[in-house]
C-alpha positions in Angstrom: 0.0 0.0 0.0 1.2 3.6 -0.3 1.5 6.3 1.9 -0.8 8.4 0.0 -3.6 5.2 -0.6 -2.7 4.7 3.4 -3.4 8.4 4.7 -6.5 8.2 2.5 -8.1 5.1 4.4 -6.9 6.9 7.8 -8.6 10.1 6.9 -11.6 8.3 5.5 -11.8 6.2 8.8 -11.4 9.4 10.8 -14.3 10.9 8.9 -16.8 8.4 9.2 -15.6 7.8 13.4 -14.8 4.6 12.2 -11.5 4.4 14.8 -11.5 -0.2 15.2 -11.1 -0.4 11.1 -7.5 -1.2 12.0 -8.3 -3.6 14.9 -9.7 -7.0 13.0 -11.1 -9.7 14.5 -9.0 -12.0 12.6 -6.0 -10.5 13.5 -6.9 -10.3 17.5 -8.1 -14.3 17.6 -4.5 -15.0 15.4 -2.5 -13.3 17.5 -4.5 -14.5 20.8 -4.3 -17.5 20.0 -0.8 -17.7 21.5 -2.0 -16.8 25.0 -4.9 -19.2 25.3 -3.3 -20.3 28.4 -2.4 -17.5 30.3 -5.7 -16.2 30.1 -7.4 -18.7 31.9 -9.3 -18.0 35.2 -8.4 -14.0 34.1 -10.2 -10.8 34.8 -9.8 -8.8 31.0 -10.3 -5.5 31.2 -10.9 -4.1 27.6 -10.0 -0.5 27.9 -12.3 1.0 25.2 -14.0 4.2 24.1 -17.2 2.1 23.4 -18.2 -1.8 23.7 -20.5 -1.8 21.1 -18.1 -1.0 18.6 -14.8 -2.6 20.7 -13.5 -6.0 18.7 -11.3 -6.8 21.3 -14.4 -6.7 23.2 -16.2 -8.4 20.9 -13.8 -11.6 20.8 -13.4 -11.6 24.3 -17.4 -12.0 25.4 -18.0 -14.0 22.0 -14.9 -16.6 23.6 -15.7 -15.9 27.3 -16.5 -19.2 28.5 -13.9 -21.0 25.6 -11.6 -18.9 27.3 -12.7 -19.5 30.3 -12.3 -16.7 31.7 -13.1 -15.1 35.2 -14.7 -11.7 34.0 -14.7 -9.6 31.1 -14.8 -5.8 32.1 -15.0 -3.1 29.7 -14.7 0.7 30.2 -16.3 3.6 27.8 -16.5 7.4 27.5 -18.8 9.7 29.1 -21.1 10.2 25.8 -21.4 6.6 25.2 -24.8 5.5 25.3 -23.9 2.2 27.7 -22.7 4.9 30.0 -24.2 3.2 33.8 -25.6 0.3 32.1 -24.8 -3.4 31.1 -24.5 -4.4 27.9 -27.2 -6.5 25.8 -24.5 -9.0 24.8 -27.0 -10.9 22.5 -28.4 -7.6 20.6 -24.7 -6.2 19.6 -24.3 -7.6 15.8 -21.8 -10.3 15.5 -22.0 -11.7 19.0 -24.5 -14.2 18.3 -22.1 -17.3 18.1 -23.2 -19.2 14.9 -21.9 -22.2 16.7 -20.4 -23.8 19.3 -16.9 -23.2 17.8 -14.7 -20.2 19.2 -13.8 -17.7 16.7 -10.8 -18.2 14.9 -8.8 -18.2 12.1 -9.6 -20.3 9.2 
């Protein structure tokens, strides 16, 4: 990719508040993969500015109990609208697990 093509998707991106376009699921369950292990029994706190839109969040409660681990906190910014609330796990798109499998990479 260029530098010109690549400051064209990061302005694009910043444009449209679009800030987890680099962050893809693929990439998180291939590179967590490695720490399967060291995870188990583990609080994960996902350090976000919003859970709904958060993939690491997203893999984390979509691989909780594959995981298996202890709890799965997330933080968010004032304006968010989960602001005092618990998330709807089953209503955000893309964590209805299709099947019993844990995401990964194919």
């Amino acid at each position: 990719m260029s530098a010109t093509a690549g400051n064209r998707t990061l302005s694009q991106a910043k444009r449209a508040k679009q800030d987890e376009f680099y962050t893809q699921m693929a990439d998180i369950a291939n590179e967590l993969r490695h720490y399967r292990k060291h995870l188990e029994g583990k609080t994960v706190l996902c350090n976000c500015d919003d859970p709904y839109e958060s993939n690491f969040f997203k893999y984390f409660a979509l691989n909780f109990n594959d995981l298996k681990l202890k709890k799965l906190i997330a933080t968010t910014y004032a304006g968010s609208p989960v602001v005092g609330g618990q998330l709807p796990l089953f209503e955000i798109e893309g964590l209805k697990p299709k099947s019993k499998e844990p995401y990964a990479v194919k």
